[in-house]
Biopython code that builds the backbone (N, CA, C, O; Angstrom):
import numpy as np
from Bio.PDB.StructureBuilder import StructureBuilder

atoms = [
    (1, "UNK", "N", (140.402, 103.694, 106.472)),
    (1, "UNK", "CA", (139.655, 104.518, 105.532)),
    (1, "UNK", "C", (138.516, 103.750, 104.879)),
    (1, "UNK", "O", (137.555, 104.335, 104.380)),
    (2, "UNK", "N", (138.638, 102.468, 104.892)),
    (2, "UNK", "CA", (137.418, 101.706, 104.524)),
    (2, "UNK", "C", (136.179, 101.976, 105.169)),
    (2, "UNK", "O", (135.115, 101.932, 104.552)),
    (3, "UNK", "N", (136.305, 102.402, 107.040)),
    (3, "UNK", "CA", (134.819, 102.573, 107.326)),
    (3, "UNK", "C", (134.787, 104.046, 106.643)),
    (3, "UNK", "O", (133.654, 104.513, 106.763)),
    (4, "UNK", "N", (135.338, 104.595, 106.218)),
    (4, "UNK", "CA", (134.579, 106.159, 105.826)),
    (4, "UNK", "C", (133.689, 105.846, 104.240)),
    (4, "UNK", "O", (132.626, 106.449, 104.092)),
    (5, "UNK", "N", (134.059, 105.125, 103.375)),
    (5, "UNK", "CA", (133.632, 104.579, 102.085)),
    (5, "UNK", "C", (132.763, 103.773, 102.640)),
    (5, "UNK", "O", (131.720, 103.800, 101.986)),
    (6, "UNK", "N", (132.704, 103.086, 103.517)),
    (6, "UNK", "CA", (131.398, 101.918, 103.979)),
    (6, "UNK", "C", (129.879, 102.875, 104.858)),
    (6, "UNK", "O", (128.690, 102.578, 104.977)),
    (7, "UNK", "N", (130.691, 104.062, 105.311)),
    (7, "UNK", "CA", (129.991, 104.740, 105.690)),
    (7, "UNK", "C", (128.908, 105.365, 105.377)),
    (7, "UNK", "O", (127.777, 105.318, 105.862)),
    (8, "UNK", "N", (129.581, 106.264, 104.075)),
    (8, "UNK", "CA", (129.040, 107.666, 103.397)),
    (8, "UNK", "C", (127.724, 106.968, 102.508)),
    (8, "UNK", "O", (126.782, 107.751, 102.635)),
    (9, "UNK", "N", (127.491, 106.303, 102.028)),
    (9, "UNK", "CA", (126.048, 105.728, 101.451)),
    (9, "UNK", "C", (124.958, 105.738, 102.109)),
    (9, "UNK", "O", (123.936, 106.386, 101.885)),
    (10, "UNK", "N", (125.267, 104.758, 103.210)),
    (10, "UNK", "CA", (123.682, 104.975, 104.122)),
    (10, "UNK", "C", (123.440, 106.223, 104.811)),
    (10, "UNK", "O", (122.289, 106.512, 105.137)),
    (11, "UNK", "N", (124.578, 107.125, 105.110)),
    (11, "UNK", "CA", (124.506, 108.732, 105.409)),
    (11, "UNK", "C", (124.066, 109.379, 104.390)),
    (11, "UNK", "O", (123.236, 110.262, 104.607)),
    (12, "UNK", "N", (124.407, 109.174, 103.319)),
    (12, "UNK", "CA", (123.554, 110.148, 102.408)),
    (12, "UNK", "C", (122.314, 110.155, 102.227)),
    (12, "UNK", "O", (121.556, 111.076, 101.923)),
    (13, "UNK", "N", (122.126, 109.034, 102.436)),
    (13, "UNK", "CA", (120.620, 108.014, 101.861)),
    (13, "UNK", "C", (119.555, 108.740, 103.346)),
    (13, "UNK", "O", (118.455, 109.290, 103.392)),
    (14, "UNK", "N", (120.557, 108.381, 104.349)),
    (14, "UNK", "CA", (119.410, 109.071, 105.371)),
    (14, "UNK", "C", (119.453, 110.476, 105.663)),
    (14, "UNK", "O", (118.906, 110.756, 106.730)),
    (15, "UNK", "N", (119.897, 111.353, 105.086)),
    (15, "UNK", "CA", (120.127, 112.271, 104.615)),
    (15, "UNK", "C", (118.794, 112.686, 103.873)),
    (15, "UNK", "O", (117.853, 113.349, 104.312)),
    (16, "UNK", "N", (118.980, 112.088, 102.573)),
    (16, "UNK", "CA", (118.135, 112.419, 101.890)),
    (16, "UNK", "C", (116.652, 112.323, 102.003)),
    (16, "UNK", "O", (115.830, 113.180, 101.680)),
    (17, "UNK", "N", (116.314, 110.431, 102.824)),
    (17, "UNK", "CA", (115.358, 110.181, 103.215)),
    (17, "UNK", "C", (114.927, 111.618, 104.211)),
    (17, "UNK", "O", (114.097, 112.395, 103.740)),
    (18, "UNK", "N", (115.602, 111.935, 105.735)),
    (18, "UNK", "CA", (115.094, 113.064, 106.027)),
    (18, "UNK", "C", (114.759, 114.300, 105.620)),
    (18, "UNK", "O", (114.223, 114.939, 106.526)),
    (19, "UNK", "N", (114.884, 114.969, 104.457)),
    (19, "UNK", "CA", (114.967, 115.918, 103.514)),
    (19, "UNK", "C", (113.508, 115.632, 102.918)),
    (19, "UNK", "O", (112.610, 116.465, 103.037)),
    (20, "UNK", "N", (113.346, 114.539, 102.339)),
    (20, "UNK", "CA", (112.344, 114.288, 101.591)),
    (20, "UNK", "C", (110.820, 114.606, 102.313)),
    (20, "UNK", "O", (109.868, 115.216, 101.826)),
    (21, "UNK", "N", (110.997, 113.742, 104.110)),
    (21, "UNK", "CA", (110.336, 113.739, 104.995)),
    (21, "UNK", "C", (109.749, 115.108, 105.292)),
    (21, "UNK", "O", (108.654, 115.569, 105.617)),
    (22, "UNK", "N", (111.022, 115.566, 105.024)),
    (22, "UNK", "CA", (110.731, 117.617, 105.683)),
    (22, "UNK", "C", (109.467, 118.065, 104.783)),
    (22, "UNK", "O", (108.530, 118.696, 105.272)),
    (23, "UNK", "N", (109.517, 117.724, 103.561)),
    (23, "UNK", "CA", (109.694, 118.432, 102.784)),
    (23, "UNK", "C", (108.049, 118.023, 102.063)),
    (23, "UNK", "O", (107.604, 118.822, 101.239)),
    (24, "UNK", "N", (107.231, 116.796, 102.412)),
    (24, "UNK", "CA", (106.079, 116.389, 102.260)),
    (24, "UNK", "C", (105.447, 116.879, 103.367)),
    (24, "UNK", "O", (104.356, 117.431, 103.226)),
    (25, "UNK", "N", (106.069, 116.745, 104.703)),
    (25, "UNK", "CA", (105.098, 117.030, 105.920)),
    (25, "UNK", "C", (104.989, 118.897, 105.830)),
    (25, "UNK", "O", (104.012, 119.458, 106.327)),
    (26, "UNK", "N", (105.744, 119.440, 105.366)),
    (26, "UNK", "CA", (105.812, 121.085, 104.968)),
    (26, "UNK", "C", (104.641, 121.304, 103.720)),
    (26, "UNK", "O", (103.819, 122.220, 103.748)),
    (27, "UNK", "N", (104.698, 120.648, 103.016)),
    (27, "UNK", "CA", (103.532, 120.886, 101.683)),
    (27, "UNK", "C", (102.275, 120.497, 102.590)),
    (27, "UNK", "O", (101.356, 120.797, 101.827)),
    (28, "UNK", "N", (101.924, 120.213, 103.270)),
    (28, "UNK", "CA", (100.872, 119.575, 103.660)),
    (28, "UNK", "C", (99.702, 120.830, 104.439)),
    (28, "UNK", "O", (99.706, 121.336, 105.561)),
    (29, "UNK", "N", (99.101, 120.944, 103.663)),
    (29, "UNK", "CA", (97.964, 121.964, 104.153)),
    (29, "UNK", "C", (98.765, 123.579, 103.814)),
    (29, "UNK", "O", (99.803, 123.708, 103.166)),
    (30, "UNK", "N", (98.169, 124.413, 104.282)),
    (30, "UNK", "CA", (98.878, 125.234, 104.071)),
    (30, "UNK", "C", (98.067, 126.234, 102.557)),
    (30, "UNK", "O", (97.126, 125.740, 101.936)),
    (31, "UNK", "N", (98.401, 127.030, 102.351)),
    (31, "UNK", "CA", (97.420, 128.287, 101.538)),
    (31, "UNK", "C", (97.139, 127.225, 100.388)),
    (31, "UNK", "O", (95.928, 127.175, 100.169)),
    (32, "UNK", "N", (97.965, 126.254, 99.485)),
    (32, "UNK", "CA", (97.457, 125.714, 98.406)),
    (32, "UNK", "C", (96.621, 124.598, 98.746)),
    (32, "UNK", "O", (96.348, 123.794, 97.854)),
    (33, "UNK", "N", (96.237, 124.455, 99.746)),
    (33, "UNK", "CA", (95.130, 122.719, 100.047)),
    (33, "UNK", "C", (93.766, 123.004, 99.655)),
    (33, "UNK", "O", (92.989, 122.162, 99.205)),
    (34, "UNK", "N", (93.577, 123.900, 99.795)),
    (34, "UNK", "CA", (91.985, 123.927, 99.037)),
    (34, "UNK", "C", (92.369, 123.830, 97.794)),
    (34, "UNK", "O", (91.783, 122.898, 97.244)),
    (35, "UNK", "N", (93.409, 124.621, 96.811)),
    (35, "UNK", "CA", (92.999, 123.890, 95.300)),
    (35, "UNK", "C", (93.617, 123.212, 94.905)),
    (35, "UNK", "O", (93.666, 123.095, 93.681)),
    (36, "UNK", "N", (94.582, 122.239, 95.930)),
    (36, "UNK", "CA", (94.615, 120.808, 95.159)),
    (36, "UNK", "C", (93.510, 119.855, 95.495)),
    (36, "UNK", "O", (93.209, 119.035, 94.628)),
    (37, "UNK", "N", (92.827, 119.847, 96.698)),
    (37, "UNK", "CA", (91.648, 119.413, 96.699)),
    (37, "UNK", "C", (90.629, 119.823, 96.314)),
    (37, "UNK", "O", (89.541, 119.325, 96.604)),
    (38, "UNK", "N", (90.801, 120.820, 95.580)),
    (38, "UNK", "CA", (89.451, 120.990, 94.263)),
    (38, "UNK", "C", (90.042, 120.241, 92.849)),
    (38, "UNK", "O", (89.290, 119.750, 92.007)),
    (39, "UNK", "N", (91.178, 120.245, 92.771)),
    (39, "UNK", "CA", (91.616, 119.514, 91.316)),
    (39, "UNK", "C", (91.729, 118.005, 91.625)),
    (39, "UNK", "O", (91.679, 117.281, 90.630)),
    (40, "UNK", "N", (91.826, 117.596, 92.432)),
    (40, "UNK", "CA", (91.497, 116.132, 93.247)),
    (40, "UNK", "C", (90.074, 115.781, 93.038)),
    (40, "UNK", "O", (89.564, 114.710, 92.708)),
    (41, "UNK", "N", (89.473, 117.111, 93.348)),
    (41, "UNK", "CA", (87.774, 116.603, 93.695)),
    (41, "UNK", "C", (87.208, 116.250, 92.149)),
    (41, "UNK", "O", (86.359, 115.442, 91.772)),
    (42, "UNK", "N", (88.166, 117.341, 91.319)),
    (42, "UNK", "CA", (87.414, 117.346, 89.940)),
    (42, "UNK", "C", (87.792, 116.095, 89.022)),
    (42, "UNK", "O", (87.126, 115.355, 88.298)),
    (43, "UNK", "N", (88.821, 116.154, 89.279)),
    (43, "UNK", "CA", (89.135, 114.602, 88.913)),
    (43, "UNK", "C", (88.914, 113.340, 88.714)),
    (43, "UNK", "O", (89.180, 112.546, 87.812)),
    (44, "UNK", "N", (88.153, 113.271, 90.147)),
    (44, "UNK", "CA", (87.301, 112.038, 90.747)),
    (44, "UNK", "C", (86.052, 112.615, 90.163)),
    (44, "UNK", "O", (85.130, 111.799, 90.185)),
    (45, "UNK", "N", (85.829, 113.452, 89.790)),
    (45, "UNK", "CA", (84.306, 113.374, 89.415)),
    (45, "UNK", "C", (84.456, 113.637, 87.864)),
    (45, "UNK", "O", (83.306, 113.892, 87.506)),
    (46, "UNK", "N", (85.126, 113.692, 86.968)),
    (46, "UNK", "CA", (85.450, 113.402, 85.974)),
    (46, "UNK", "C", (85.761, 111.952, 85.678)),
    (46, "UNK", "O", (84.923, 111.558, 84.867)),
    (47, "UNK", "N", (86.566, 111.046, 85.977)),
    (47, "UNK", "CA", (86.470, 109.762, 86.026)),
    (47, "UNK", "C", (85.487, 109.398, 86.715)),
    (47, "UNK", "O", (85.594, 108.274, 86.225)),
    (48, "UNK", "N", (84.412, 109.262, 87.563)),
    (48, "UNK", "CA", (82.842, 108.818, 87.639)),
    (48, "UNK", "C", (82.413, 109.373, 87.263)),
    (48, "UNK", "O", (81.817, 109.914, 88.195)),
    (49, "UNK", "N", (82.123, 109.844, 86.391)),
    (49, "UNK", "CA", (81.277, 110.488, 85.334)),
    (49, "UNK", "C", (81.421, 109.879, 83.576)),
    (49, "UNK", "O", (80.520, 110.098, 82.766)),
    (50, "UNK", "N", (82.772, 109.064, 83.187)),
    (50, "UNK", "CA", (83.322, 108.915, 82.183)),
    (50, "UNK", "C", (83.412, 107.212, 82.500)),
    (50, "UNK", "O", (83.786, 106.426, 81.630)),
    (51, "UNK", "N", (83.023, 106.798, 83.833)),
    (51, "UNK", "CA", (83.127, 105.327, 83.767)),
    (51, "UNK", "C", (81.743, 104.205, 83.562)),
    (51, "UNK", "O", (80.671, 104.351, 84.150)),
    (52, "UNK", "N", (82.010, 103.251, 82.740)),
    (52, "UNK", "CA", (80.599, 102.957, 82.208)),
    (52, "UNK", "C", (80.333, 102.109, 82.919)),
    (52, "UNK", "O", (81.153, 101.243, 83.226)),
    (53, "UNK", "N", (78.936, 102.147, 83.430)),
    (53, "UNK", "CA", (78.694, 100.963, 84.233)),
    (53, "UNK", "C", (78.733, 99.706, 83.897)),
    (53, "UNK", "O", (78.680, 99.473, 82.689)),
    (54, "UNK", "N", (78.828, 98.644, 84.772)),
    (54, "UNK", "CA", (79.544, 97.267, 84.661)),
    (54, "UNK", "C", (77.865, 96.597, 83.926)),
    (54, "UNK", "O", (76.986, 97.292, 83.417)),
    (55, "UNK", "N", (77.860, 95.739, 84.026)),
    (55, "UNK", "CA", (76.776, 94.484, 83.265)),
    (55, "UNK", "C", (76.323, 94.011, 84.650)),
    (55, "UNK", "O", (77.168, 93.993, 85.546)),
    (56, "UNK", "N", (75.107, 93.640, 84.899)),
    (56, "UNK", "CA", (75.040, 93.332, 86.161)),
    (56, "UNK", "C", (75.403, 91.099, 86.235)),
    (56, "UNK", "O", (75.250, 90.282, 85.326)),
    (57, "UNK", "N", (75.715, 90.952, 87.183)),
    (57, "UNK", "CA", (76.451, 89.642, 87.133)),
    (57, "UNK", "C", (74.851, 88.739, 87.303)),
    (57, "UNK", "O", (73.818, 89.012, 87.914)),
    (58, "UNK", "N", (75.295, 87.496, 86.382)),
    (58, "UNK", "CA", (74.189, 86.820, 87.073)),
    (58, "UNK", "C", (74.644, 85.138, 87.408)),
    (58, "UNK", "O", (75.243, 84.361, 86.664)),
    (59, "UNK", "N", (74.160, 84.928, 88.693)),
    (59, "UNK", "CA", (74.509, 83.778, 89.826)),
    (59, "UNK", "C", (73.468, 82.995, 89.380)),
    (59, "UNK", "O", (72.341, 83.319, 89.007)),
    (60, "UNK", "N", (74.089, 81.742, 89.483)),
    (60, "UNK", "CA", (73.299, 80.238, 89.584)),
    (60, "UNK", "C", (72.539, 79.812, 90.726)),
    (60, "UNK", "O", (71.993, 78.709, 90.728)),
]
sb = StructureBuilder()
sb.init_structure("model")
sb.init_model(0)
sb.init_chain("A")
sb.init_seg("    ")
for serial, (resi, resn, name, xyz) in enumerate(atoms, 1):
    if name == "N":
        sb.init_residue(resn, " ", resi, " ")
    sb.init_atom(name, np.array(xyz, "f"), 0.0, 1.0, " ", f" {name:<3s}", serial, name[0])
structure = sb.get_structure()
């Protein structure tokens, strides 16, 4: 009965790992991808827009 207790962990685990797998490659495109890549897009252009430019460096 020890291999069934030595067992059941990494079965669950890959279990779960495959579940998880399903379950990102399923979200992926699909009717909502245009507006998370508009709230992505806006994002990024909200943070470059809000970031201050650097000092320019000066070399010897």
């Amino acid at each position: 009965m020890d291999y069934v207790s030595a067992l059941v962990p990494p079965v669950v685990m890959a279990v779960l790992f495959i579940a998880v797998i399903r379950v990102i490659v399923k979200t992926q495109g699909g009717a909502n991808k245009a507006k998370e890549d508009a709230a992505v897009d806006a994002a990024l252009a909200q943070a470059e827009a809000t970031r201050q430019p650097s000092a320019p460096r000066t070399e010897s």
